[in-house]
N, C-alpha and C positions, 0 to 999 in steps of 0.2 A: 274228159268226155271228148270224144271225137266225131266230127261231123263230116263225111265224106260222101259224094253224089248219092245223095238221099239213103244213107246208113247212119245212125250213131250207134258208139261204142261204149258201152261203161259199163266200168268193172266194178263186181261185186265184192264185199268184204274180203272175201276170197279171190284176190287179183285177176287170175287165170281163168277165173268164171265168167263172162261177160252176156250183159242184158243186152241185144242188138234191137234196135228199132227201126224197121224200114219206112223211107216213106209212102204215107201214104195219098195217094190221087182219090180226090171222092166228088161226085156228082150226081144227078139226078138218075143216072142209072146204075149208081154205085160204087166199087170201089176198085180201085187198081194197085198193084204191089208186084216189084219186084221180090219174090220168096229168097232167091240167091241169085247173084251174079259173083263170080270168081273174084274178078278184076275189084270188085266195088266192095268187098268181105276181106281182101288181102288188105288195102288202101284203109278202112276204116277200122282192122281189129290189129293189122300188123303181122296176122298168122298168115301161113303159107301151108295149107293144104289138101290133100286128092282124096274128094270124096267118093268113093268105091262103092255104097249099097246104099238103099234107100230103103226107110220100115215106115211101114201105116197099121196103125192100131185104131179101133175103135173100142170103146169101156163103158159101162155106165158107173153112174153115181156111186161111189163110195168104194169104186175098184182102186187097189191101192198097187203100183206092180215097182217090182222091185225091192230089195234095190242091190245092182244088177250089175255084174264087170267082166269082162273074161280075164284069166289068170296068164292068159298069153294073148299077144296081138292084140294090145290095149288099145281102144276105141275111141276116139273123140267123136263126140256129138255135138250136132247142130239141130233143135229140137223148137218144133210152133206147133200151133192147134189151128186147123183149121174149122172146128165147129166146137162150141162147148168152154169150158175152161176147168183148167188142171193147178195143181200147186207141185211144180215139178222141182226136185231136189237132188245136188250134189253133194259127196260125200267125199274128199281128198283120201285118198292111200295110199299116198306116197308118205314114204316113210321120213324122207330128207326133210319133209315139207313142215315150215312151221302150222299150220296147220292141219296137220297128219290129224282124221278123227271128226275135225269138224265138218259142218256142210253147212249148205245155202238154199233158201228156197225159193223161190221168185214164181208169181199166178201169170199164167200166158193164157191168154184165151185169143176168140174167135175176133173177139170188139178189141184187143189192145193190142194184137198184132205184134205184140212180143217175143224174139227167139232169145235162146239160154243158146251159148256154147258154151259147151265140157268138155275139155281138154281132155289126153289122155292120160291115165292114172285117178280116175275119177269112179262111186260106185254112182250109180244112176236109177232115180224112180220117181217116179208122182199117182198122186189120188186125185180123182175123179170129182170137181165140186160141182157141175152142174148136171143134168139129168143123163148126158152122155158128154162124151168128147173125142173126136179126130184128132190123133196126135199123127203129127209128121217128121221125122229123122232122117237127117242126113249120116251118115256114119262115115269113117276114115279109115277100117278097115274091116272085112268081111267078117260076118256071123261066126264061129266055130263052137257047136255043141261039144265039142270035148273040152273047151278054156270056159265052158260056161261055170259063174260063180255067183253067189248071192250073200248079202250081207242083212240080218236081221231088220227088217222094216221099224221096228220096236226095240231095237237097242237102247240101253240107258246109259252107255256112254258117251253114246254119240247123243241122243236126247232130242231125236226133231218133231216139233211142233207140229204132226199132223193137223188138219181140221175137222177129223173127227177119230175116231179111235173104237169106235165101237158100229157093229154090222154093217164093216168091212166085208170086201169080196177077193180071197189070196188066193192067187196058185199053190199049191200044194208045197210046191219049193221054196215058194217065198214066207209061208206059213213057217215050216221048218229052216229056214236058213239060220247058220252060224251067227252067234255074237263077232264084231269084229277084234275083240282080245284073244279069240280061239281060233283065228284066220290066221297065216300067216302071209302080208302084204306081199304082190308080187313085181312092186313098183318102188 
């Protein structure tokens, strides 16, 4: 765990996954937080990267999105909620990687000011557990609907513990997405 001007670092099962926690300032008229400083995210995670687009999503309850890679121009994400809370999940596919297949989930909400970064080579998605949620992403390299890919929400090799599993709310793609045995990885 590392502590660096008001950032900690600590990695999830999955090394390369990491829970950030910023500090937070709280007073009578509430709260203050650095969301990202460059300097203070290179210092505290040891990554060195250009984040190039930024995505804001709003969902309600039970919306499950993803889960979600492009097949080119692999993405890392830097991912918090600013209203609501999510169970947001990583899914390794890199191939080299011992754990190729597996993933991580970690709950970020509004009150715990939790970010997840995902590296790139990662598939990416979370549900919706409170009545809505603001999710905010940093991304490392731009959108491209042509590399856009999805990987089965419902996979049973990969096996992830949603919080609920029934009236769900899918995009049509992510409804229909590939099992990841029938994908071939492109990391």
């Amino acid at each position: 765990m590392a502590q660096q001007s008001g950032l900690t670092a600590t990695p999830t099962w999955i090394p390369d996954v990491l829970v950030l926690e910023p500090c937070v300032f709280r007073d009578q008229r509430g709260h203050f937080l650095e969301s990202f400083n460059e300097r203070v995210f290179e210092r505290a995670t040891g990554i060195r990267r250009k984040f190039v687009q930024d995505n804001e999503s709003r969902s309600v309850r039970n919306v499950l999105r993803g889960l979600h890679y492009q097949s080119r121009k692999p993405q890392g994400k830097l991912v918090h909620v600013i209203a609501g809370e999510i169970l947001d999940v990583a899914v390794d596919l890199r191939k080299a990687s011992p754990t190729f297949g597996k993933w991580v989930g970690v709950t970020l909400s509004a009150l715990n000011f939790r970010q997840l970064w995902i590296p790139e080579g990662f598939a990416h998605g979370f549900m919706v557990t409170s009545d809505y949620a603001d999710v905010l992403y940093k991304m490392t390299d731009y959108y491209d609907p042509e590399y856009e890919r999805a990987i089965a929400w419902n996979d049973p090799d990969i096996g992830i513990v949603w919080p609920a599993t029934e009236n769900l709310i899918l995009h049509d793609r992510d409804a229909a997405a590939p099992l990841l045995r029938d994908v071939v990885s492109p990391y």
